[in-house]
N, C-alpha and C positions, 0 to 999 in steps of 0.2 A: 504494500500500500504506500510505504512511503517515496518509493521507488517513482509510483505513479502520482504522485504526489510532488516528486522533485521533478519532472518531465514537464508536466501540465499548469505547475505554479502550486500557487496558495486555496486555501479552502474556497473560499469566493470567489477565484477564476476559474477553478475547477467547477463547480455549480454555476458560476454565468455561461460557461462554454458547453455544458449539460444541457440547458434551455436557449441556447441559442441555437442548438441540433434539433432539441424540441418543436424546436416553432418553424425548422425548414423542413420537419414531416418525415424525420427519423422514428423509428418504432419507439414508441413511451415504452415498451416492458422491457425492452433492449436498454434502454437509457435507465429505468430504474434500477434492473439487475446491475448496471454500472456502478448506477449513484450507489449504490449497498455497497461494493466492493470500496469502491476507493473512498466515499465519507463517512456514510454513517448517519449520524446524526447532522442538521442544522438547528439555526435559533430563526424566528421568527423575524430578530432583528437583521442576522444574515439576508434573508429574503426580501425586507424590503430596501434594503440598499443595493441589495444586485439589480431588484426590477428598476430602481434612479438610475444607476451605473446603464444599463442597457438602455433607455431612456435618454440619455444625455449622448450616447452612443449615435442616437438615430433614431432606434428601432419607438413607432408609432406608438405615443399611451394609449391608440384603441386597440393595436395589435397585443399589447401588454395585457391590453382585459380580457380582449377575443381569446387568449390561448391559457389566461389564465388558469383555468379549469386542467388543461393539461398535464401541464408542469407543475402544479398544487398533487395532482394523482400519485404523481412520483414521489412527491414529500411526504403524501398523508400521514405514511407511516411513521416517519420522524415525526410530523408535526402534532400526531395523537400524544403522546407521549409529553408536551408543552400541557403544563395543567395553568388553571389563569386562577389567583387566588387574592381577589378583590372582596373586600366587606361588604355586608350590606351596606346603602348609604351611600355610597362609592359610583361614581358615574359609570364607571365599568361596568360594576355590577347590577346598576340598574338599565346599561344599555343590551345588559344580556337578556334580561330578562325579560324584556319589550321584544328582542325576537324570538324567543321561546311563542309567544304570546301571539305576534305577528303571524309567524309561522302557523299556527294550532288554527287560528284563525280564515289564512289560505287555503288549510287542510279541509277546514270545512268548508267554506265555500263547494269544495269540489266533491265532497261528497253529499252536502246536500243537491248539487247539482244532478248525480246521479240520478238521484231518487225522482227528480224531477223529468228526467228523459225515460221514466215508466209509469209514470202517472198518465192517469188517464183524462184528465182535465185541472183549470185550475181550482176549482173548488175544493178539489180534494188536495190542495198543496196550501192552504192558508198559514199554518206554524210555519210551514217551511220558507213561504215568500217573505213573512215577517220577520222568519233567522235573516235571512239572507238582507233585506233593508239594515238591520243588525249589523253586520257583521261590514259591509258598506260603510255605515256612522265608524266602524271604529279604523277601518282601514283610513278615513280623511282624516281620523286625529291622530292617526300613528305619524304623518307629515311632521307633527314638531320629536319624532326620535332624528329624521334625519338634516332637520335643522339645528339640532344639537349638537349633532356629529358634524355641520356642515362650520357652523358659525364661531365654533366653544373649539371643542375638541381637535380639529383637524388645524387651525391655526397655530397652535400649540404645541403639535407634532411639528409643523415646518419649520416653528424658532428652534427647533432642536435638529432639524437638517433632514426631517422624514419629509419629503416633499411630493413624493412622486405616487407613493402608495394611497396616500387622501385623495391626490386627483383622479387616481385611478377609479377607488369608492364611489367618487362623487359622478363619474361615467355612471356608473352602477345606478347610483341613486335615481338619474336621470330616467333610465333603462326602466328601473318600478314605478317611476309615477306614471308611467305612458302606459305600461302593462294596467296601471290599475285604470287609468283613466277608460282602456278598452274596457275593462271589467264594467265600469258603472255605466256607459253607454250600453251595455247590451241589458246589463239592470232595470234602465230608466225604459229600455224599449220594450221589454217584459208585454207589453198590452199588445204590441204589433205581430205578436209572432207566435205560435203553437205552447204550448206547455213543453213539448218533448224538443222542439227546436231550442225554446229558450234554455231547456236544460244543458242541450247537446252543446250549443255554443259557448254556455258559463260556464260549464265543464272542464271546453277547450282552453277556454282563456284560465281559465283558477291552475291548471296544469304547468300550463306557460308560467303563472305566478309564482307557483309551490316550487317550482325548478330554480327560479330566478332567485327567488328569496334562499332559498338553501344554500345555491351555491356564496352567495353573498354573505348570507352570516356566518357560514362558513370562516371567508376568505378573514373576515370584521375578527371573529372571535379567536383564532388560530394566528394570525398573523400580525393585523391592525394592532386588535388591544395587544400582545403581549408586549409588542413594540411599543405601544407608547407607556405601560407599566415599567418600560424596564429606561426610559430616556425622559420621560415627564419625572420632575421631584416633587416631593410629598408636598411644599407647601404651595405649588403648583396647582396638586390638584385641589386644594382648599378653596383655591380663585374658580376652577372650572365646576365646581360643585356649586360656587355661590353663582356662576351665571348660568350653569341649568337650570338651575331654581327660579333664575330670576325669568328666562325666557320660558318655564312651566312643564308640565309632564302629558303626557296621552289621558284618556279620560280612566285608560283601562293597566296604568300602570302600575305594577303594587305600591303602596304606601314606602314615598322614604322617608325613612327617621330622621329624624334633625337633629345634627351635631352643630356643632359648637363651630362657625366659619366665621374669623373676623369681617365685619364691614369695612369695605378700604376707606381710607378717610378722604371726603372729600374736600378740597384746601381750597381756596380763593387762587385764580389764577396770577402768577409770578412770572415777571417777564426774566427769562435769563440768556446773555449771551445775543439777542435779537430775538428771538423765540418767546411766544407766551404758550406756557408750560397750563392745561387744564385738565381739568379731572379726569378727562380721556383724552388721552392725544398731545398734541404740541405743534404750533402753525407759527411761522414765521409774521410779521408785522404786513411783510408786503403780500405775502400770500392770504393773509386775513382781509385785506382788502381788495385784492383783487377776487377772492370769494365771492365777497358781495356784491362788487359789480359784476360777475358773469351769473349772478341768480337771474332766474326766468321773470322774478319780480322786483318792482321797486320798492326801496323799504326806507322809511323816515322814524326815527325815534327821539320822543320826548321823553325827557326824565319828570322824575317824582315832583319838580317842583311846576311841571308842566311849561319846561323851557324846550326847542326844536335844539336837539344837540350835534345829529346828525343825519344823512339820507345819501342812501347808495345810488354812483353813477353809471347806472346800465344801458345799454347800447338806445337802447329805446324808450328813453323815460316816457310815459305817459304825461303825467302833470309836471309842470316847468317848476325846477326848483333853483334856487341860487344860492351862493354862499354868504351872502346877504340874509338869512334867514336864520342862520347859525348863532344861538342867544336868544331870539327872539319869541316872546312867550305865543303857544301856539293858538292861544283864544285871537291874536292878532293879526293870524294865517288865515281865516275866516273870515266870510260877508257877515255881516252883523245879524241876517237873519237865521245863520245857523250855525250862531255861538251857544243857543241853550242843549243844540243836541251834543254839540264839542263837550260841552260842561258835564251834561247826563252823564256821558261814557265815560268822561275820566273819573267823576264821583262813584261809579257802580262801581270801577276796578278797584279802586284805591280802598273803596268799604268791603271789598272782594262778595259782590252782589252777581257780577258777570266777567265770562274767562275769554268774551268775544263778543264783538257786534260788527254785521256785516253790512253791505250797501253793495249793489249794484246796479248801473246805468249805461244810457248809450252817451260818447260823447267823441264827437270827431268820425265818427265810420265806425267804431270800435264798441266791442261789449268789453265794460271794467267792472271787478269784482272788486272789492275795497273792504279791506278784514282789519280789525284794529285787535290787537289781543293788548293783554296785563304782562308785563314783565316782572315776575318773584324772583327773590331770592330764594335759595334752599331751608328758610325756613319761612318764607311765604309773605316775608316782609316785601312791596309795593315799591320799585326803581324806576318804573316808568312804565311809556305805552308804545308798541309796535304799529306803525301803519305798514302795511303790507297791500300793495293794489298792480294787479295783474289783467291784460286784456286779454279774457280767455275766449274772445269769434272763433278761433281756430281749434280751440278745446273741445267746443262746441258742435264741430263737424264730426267729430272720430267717432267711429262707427269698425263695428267687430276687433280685430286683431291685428298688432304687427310685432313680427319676432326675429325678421332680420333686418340688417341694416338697407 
């Protein structure tokens, strides 16, 4: 072994060069009787740095998912043997158990489906159409396990250099919501088509889902998590348990316990170096303003004392503002006949009565919506009021969908 070992390199060039036979259509029991001889064992974390390494090689992230399945066969046997040994409480632990759950879930779909392609009308399938609406609800809420994984979890892995196996995932994720989206179309069409039809084609598609999910949590549980248990640190996962929490759980997910997660603190924002440093993030002076003038809207803010302090200069301002206006209290911005409504809104904010009042009109050719919100601090103390007014004519036209550029 070592022999073929000193010929062929290191552990991970010997397994990239494994799967890179694999994926040009070499026999997989050829290649795994290999993999036994010369390695052995791998770690999860092995795996997903060969699939970056190959990745960065060239070789396609869809061809990385397509053959996934493959070259996983050849590992199982190693990768059974990886036990994941997450608390309850534990985002791990709770994202395993959403696919335990998911899964059980897909499984029935398909066997109620069954039942439904020997039925002999719908009257006699009432439990079962109402499982099936069921089980529908909970498939739409299972969407916040993979924006969990999408938003929390997978960025977290990439500050520690796992980059390539979450975009892989996230193929994936892609992959089930279309799968499921086919499911609830053939659901919603339930009335248009036989009881045995409807069965035979929910069937089809629940099959397609049962496969797809399997291989997937598979891939998630075996590979994903060990990798990020063994490269995420403990007070790490502290932070991604408090923003599970904070983005929420499926309706059907077990109860997690609540431990003990500091709240980060959040500090008044500090400018350091050019940079104003806030509770999330950090935007340079020039980029903070250049922000707000590429917003789609124009924005004037008065502070508490209801003086005009500021207003963004966007390509297309709507109402003509000057810097002349800057200081100047905003009741004086106003025709005098509609200084009492100025007055109303900013007395409801400041007494915290209303968190918005809007207005919209035609003026120039244009539809303007004109939203004034309350500006709080984080403990709800009153700094000012946001005018906010956007010409949405052309909001107004859109009609169905657009999803490329």
């Amino acid at each position: 072994m070592s022999e073929l070992l000193g010929k062929k390199g290191n552990k991970k060039e010997v397994l990239k060069d494994l799967i890179k036979r694999l994926h040009k259509g070499e026999d997989p029991e050829k290649i795994k009787k290999e993999f036994k001889e010369i390695l052995g064992d791998v770690t999860p974390v092995d795996v997903s740095q060969i699939e970056s390494e190959l990745i960065k090689e060239g070789m396609p992230r869809e061809e990385i998912q397509k053959l996934c399945d493959v070259h996983l066969s050849v590992l199982r046997e190693s990768l059974e043997k990886e036990d994941i040994l997450a608390p309850e409480g534990h985002p791990i632990h709770t994202l395993m158990k959403e696919h335990e759950i998911v899964l059980k879930f897909a499984n029935e779909m398909k066997d109620v489906a069954k039942v439904l392609m020997e039925a002999k009308d719908y009257e006699f399938v009432n439990e079962e159409i109402s499982h099936i609406e069921h089980i529908k609800e909970h498939f739409q809420e299972s969407e916040s396990h993979y924006q969990r994984e999408e938003n929390v979890l997978f960025p977290f892995l990439e500050k520690h250099g796992v980059t390539e196996p979450p975009a892989v995932m996230w193929i994936e994720h892609n992959k089930i919501r279309d799968l499921k989206k086919k499911l609830y179309k053939i659901v919603d069409m339930h009335d248009d088509m036989s009881v045995q039809d409807f069965g035979k084609h929910l069937r089809e598609a629940s099959i397609e889902l049962v496969e797809m999910l399997s291989g997937h949590f598979y891939k998630e549980n075996k590979i994903l998590f060990p990798t990020a248990l063994r490269v995420i640190e403990e007070n790490e996962w502290k932070e991604i348990r408090r923003q599970f929490d904070e983005l929420g759980y499926c309706c059907f997910t077990p109860e997690v316990p609540e431990i003990a997660v500091e709240e980060p603190e959040v500090s008044e924002a500090e400018i350091k170096e050019g940079k104003v440093t806030f509770a999330i993030g950090e935007l340079s002076i020039k980029e903070i303003e250049a922000i707000f003038n590429t917003l789609p809207v124009d924005i004037t803010f008065i502070d508490k004392d209801d003086t005009v302090q500021y207003f963004s200069q966007s390509k297309e301002r709507i109402f003509v503002r000057t810097k002349a206006v800057i200081g100047r209290k905003v009741q004086q911005c106003h025709p005098e006949k509609s200084i009492h409504i100025v007055n109303k809104i900013l007395e409801d904010f400041k007494n915290h009565r209303k968190d918005m009042a809007e207005f919209w009109i035609n003026y120039q050719g244009k539809y303007v919506y004109i939203r004034y919100f309350p500006v709080r601090d984080k403990d709800g103390n009153y700094l000012g009021c946001l005018e906010v007014t956007q010409d949405v004519s052309d909001i107004q036209k859109i009609k169905g969908e657009k999803r490329l550029l």
